[in-house]
C-alpha positions as protocol buffer text, in pm:
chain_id: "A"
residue {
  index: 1
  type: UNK
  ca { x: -3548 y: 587 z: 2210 }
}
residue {
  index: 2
  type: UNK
  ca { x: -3380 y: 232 z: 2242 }
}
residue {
  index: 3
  type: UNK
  ca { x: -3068 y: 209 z: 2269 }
}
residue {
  index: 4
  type: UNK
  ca { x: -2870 y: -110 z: 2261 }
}
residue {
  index: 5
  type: UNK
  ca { x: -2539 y: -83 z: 2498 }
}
residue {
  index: 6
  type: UNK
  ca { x: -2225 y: -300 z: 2376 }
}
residue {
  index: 7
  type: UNK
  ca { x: -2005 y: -290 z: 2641 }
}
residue {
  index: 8
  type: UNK
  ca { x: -1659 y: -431 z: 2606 }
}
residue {
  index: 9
  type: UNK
  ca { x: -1287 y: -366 z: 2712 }
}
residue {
  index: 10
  type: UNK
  ca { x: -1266 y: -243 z: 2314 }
}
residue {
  index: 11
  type: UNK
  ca { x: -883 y: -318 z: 2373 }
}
residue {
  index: 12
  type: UNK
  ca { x: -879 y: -203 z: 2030 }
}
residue {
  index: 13
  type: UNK
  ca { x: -1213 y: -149 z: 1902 }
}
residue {
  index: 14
  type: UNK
  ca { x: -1169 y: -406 z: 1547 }
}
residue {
  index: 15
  type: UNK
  ca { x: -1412 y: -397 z: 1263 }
}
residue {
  index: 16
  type: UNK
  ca { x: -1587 y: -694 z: 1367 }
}
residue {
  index: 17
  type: UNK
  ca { x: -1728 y: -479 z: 1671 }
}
residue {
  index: 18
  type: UNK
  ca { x: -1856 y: -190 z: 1396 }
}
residue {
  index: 19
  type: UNK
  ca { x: -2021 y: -438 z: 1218 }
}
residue {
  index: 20
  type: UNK
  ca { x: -2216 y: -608 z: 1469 }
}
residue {
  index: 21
  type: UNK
  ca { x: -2328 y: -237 z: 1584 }
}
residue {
  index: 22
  type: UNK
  ca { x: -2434 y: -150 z: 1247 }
}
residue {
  index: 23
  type: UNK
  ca { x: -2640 y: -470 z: 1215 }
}
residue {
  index: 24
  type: UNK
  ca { x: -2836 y: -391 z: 1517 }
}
residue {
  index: 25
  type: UNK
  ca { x: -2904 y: -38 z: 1396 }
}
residue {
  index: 26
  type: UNK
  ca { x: -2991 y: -157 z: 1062 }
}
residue {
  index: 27
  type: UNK
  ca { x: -3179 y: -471 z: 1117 }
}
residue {
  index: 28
  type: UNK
  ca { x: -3326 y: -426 z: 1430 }
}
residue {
  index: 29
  type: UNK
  ca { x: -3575 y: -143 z: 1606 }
}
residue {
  index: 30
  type: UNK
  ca { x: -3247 y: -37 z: 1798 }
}
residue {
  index: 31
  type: UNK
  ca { x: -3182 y: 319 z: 1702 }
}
residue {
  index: 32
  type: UNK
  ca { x: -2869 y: 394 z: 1891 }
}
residue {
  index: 33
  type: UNK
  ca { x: -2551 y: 174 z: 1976 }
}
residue {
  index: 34
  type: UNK
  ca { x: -2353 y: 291 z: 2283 }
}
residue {
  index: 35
  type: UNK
  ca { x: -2023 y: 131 z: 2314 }
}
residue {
  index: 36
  type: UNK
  ca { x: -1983 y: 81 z: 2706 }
}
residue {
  index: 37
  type: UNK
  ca { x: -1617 y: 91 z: 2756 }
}
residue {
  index: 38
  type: UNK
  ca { x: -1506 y: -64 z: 3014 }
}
residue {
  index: 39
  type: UNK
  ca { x: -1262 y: 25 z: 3244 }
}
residue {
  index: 40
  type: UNK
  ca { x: -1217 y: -356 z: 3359 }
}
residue {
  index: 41
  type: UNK
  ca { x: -1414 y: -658 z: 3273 }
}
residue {
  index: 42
  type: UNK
  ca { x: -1397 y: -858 z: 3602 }
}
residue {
  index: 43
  type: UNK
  ca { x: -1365 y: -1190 z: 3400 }
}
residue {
  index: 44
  type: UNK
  ca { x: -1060 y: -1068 z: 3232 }
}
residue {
  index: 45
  type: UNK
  ca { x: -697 y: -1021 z: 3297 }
}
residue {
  index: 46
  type: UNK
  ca { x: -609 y: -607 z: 3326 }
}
residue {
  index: 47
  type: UNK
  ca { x: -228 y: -699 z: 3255 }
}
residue {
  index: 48
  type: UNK
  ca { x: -246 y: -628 z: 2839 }
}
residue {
  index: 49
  type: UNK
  ca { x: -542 y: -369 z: 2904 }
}
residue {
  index: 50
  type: UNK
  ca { x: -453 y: -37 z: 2793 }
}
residue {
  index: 51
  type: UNK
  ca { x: -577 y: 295 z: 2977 }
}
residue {
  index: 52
  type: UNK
  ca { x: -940 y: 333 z: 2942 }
}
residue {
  index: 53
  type: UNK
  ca { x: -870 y: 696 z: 2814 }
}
residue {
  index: 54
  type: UNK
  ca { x: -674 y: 553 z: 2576 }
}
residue {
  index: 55
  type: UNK
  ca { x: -972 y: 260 z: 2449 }
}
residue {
  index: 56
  type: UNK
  ca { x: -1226 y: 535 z: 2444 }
}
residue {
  index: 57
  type: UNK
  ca { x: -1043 y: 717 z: 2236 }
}
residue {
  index: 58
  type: UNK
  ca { x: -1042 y: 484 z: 1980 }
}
residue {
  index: 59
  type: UNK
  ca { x: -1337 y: 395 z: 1976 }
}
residue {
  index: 60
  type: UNK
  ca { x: -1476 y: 756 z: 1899 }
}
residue {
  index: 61
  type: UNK
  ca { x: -1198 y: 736 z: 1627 }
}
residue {
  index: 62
  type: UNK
  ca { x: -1352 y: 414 z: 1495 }
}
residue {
  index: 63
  type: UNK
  ca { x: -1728 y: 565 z: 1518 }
}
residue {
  index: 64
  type: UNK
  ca { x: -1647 y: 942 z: 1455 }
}
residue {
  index: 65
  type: UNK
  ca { x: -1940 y: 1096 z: 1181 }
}
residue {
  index: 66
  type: UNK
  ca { x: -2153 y: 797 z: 1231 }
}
residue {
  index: 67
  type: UNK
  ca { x: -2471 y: 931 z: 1459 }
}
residue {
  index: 68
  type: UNK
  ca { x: -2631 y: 644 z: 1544 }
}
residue {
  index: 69
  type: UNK
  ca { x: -2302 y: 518 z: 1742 }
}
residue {
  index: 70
  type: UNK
  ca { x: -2209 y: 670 z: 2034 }
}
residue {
  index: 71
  type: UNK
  ca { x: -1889 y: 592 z: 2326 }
}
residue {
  index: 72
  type: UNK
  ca { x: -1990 y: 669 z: 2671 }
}
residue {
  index: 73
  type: UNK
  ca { x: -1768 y: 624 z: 2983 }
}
residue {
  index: 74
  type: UNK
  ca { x: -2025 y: 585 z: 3208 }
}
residue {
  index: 75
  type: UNK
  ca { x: -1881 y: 303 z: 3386 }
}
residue {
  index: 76
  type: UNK
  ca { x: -1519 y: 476 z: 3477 }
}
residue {
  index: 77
  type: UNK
  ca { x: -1681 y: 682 z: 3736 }
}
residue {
  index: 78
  type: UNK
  ca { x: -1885 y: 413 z: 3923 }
}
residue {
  index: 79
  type: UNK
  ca { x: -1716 y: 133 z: 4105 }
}
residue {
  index: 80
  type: UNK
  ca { x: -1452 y: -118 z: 3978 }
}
residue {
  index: 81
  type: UNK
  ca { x: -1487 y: -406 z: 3924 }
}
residue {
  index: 82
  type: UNK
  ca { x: -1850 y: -239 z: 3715 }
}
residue {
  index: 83
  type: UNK
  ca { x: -2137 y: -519 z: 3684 }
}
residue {
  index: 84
  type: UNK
  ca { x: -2355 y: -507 z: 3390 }
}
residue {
  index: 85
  type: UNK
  ca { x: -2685 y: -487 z: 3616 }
}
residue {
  index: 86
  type: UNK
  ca { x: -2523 y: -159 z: 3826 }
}
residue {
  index: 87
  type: UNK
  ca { x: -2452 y: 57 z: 3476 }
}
residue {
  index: 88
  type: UNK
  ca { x: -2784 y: -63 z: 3356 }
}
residue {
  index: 89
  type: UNK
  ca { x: -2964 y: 62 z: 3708 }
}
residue {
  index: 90
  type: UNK
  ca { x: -2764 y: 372 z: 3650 }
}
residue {
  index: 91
  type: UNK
  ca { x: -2802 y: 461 z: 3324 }
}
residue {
  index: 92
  type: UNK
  ca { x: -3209 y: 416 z: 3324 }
}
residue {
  index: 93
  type: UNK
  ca { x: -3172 y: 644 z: 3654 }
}
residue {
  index: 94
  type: UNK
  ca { x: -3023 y: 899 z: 3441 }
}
residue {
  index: 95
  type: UNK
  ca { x: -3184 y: 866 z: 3142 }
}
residue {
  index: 96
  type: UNK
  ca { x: -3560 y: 740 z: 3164 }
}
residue {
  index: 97
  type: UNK
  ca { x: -3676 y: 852 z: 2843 }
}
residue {
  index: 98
  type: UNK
  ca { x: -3451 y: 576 z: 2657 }
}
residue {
  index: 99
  type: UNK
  ca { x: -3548 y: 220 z: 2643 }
}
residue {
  index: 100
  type: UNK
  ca { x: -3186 y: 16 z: 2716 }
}
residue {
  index: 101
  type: UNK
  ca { x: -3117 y: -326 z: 2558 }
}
residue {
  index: 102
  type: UNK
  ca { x: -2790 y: -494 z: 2629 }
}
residue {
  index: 103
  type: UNK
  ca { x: -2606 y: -638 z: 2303 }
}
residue {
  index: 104
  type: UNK
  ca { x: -2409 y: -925 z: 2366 }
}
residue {
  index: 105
  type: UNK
  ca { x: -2233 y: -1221 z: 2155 }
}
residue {
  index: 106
  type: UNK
  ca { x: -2374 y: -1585 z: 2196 }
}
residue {
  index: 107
  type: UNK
  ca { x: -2080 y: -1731 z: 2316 }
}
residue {
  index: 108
  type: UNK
  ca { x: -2130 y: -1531 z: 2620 }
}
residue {
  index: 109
  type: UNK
  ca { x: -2499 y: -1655 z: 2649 }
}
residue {
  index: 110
  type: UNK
  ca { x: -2369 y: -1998 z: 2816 }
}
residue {
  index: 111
  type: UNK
  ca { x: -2216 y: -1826 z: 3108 }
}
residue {
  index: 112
  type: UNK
  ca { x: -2469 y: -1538 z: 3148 }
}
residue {
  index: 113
  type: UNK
  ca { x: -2666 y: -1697 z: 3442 }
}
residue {
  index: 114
  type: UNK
  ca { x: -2346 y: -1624 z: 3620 }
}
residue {
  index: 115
  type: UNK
  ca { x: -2342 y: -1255 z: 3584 }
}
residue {
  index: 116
  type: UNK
  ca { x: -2413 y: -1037 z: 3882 }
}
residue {
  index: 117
  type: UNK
  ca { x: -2838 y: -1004 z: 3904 }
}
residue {
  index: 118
  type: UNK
  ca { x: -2920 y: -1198 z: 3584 }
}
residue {
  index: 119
  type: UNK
  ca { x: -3236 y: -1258 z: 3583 }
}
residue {
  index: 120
  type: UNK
  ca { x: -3282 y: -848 z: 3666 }
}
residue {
  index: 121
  type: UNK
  ca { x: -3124 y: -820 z: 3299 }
}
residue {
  index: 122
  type: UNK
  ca { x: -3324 y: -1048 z: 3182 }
}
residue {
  index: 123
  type: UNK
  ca { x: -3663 y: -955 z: 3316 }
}
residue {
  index: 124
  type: UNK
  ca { x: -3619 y: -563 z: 3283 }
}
residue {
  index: 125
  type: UNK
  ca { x: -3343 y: -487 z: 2985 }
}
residue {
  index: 126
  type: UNK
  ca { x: -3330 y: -772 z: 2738 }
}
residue {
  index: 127
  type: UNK
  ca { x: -3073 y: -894 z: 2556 }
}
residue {
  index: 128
  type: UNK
  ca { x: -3008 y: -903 z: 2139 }
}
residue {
  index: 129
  type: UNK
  ca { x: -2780 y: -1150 z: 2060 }
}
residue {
  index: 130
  type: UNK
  ca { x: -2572 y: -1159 z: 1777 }
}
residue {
  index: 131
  type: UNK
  ca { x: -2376 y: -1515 z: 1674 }
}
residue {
  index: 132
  type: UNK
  ca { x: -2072 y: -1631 z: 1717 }
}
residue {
  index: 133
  type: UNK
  ca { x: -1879 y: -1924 z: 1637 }
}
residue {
  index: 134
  type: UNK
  ca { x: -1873 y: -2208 z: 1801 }
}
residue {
  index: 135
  type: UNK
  ca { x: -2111 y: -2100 z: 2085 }
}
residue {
  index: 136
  type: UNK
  ca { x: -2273 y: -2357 z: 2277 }
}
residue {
  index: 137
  type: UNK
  ca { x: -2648 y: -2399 z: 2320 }
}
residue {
  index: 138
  type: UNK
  ca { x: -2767 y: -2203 z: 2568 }
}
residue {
  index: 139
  type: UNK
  ca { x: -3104 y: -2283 z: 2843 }
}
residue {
  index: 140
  type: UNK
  ca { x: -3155 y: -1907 z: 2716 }
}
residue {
  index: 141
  type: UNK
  ca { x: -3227 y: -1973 z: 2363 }
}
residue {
  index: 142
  type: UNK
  ca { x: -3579 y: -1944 z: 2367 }
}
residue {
  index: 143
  type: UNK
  ca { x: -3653 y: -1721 z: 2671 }
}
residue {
  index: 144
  type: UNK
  ca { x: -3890 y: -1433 z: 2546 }
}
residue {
  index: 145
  type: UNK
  ca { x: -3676 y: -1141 z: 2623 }
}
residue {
  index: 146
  type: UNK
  ca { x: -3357 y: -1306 z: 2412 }
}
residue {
  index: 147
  type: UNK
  ca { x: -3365 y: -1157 z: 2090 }
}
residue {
  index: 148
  type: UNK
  ca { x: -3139 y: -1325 z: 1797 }
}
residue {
  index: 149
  type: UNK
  ca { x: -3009 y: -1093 z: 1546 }
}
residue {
  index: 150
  type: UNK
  ca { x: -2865 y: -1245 z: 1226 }
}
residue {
  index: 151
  type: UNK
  ca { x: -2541 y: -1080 z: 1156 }
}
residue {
  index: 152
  type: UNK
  ca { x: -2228 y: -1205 z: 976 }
}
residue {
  index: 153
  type: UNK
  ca { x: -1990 y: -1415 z: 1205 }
}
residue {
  index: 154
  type: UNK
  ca { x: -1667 y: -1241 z: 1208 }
}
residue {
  index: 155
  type: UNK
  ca { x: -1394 y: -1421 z: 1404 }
}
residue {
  index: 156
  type: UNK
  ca { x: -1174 y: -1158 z: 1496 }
}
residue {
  index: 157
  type: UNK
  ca { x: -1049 y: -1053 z: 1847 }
}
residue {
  index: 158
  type: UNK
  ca { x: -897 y: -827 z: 2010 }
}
residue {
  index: 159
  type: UNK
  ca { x: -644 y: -1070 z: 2103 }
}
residue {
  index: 160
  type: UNK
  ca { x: -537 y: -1165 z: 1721 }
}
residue {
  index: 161
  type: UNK
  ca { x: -448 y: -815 z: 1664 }
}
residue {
  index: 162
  type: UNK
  ca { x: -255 y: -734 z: 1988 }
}
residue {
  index: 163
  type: UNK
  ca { x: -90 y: -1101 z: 1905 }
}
residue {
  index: 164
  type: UNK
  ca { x: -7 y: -943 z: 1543 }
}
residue {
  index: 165
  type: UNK
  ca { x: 114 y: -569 z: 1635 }
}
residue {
  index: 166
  type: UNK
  ca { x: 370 y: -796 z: 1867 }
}
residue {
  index: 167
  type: UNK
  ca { x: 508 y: -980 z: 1564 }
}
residue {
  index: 168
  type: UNK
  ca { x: 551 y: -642 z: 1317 }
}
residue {
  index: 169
  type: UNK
  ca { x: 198 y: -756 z: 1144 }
}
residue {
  index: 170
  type: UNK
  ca { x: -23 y: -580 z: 955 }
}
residue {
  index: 171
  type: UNK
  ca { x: -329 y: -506 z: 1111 }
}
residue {
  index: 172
  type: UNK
  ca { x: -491 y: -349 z: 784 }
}
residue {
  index: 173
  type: UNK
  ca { x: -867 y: -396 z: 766 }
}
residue {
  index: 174
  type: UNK
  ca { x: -874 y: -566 z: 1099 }
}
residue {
  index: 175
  type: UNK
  ca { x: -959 y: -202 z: 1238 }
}
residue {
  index: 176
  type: UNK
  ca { x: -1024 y: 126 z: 1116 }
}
residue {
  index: 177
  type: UNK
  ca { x: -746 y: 298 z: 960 }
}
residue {
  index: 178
  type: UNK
  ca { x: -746 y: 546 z: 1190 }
}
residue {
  index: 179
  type: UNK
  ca { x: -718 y: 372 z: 1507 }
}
residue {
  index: 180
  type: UNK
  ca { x: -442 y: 175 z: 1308 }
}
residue {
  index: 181
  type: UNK
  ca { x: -281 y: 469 z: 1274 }
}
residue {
  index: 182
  type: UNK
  ca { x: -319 y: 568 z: 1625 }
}
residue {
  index: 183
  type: UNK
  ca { x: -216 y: 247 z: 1757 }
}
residue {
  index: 184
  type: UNK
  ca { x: 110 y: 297 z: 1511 }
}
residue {
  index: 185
  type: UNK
  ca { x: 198 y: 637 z: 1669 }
}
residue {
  index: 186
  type: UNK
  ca { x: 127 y: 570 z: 2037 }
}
residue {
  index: 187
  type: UNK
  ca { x: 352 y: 230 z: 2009 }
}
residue {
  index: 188
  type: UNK
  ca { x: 44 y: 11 z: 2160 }
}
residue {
  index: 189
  type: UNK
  ca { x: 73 y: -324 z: 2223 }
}
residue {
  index: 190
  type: UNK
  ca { x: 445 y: -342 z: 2156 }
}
């Protein structure tokens, strides 16, 4: 099976993240979307990052009933900071019967030389890479193991809505209304 792995801090899961996971499924040969939480992205700040427990609850809030989507927390047992190339390594150790892609956004395509073991991604995984705006050409855009995915462009963040639960804003239709709810009852973010 192939299964494309979105990994993110999901810190909250928003509906542009479900969208660009049901594009893949639905316009691609992906069958599967696992949301990689993770437990801390080594380019970010941790300071506004709320327990991992917490983030992967939400996101099976956000995905619950939908079987192609799945939340794994494979990376909060390995070692912190977690590098893209050693959850890769250990998931096809684990599971060699699936075929792993790694979905990412092309505004993170510029920078992606950078990551830990690269060109392992690259040679063994492949990427699908969905648009975003404003990204910046990348030496990547025609390597054969880059595949673009037309999806809508939906500029939301994670950031925006933390940004709006701190002024008393709505954050209807930015996520699920579940994990608004959630996010209502637990007091995140405030």
């Amino acid at each position: 099976m192939k299964i494309g792995l979105f990994f993110g801090s999901f810190n909250p899961i928003h509906v542009g993240h479900l969208i660009i996971a049901n594009t893949m499924v639905e316009d691609t040969d992906i069958e599967r979307v696992w949301f990689v939480v993770s437990p801390l992205n080594p380019f970010k700040s941790s300071k506004s990052l709320l327990h991992e427990f917490d983030r992967i609850d939400m996101v099976n809030m956000a995905i619950e009933g939908n079987f192609h989507m799945e939340a794994t927390d494979v990376e909060f047992h390995m070692p912190r900071p977690s590098y893209t190339v050693d959850t890769l390594a250990y998931l096809s150790d684990k599971y060699p019967q699936h075929d792993f892609k790694l979905i990412i956004g092309e505004d993170n395509l510029l920078h992606f030389p950078k990551w830990k073991n690269a060109s392992v991604i690259l040679e063994h995984y492949g990427m699908y890479v969905y648009p975003r705006p404003n990204a910046k050409p990348s030496d990547l855009h025609d390597h054969p193991n880059v595949r673009f995915v037309e999806a809508p462009m939906v500029d939301i963040s994670a950031t925006f809505i933390r940004r709006r639960i701190l002024e008393y804003k709505s954050i209807r239709y930015l996520v699920p209304d579940k994990v608004a709810d959630h996010i209502s009852i637990r007091k995140f973010y405030t």
